[in-house]
N, C-alpha and C positions, 0 to 999 in steps of 0.2 A: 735631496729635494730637486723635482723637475722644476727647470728655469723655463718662462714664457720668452719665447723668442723676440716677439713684439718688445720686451722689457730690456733689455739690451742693447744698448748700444754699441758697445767695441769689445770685442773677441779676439784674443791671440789665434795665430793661424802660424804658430812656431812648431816646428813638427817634433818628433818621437824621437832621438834621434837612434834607438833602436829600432825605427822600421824599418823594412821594406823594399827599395824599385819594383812596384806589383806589375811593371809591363814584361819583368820577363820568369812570373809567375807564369803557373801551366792554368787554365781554367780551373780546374780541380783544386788546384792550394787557393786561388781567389774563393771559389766556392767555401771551401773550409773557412778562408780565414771568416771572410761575412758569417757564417753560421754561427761561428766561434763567439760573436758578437751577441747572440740573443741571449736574454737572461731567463730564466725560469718561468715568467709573467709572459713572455711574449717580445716583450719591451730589445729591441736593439739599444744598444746601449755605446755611442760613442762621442767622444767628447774631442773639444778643439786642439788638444796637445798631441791628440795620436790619429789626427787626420793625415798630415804630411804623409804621401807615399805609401797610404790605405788603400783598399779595394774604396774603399768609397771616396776618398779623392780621386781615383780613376777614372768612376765613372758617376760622377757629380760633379767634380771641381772642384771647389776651395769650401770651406768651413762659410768661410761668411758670403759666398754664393747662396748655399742650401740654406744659410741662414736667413738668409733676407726672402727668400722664396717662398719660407713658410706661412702657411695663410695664416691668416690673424685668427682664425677663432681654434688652431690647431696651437699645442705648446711644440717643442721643437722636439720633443724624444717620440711624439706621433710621426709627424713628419719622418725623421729619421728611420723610422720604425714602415713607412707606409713606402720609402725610399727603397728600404732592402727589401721589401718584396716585390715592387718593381723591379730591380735589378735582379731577383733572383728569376724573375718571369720571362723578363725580355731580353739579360744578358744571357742565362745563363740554363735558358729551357732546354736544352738535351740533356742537363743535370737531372728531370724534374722528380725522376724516383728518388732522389735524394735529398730532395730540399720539401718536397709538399707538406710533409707535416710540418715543418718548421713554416712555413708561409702560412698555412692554417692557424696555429696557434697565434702567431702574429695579426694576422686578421681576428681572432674572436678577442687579442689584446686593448686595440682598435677600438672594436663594437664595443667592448665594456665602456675603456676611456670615454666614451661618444655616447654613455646612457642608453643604449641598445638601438640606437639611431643609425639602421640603416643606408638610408639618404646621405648622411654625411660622408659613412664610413665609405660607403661608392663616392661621395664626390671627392674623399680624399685621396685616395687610391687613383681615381683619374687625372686630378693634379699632379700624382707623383710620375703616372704613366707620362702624360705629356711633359715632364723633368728632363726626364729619364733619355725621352728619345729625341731630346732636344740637346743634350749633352754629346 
């Protein structure tokens, strides 16, 4: 069951302790591991125990950074989800033969969640853009 961000107050931000140092990962294994993360729906899928030393603590910060960022009318596995397509856009565009269908799908996951509301689904996606390059 997806949790509303908004509903949360305190989140462990104790890491994996099988992950990772992704800073001396090559682009390509970051690439992988994010991809690795989409679920069949579209849906990214990750959770506060295996952020520590993730591609997406790289390039977001901390769990309860991305957490608190979340807009209020977004639940946080959107957010997360509108996150790695940002990062696969703007980190990681010389990939893009390799990732586009995975960001499409992700975007029509989006537009479903969001009632085929357009408007939103862009104004979510530009939140995550200005995240992203503000990280």
């Amino acid at each position: 069951m997806e949790t509303d961000s908004c509903a949360k107050s305190f989140i462990s931000t104790r890491g994996d302790s099988r992950s990772k140092d992704t800073s001396s990962k090559s682009l390509d294994d970051k690439m992988t591991e994010l991809v690795n993360l989409q679920g069949s729906s579209g849906k990214f899928k990750m959770y506060p125990q295996n952020w520590k030393n993730s591609v997406f603590e790289e390039y977001t910060g901390s769990y309860d950074a991305v957490q608190a960022s979340c807009p209020k009318c977004a639940r946080i596995t959107l957010w997360i989800t509108a996150l790695a397509i940002k990062i696969l856009e703007l980190k990681m565009l010389e990939k893009k033969d390799l990732w586009e269908l995975v960001a499409q799908k992700s975007r029509k996951y989006i537009l479903a969640k969001l009632n085929q509301n357009i408007k939103e689904r862009f104004s979510l996606l530009a939140k995550a853009e200005e995240y992203i390059m503000g990280c």
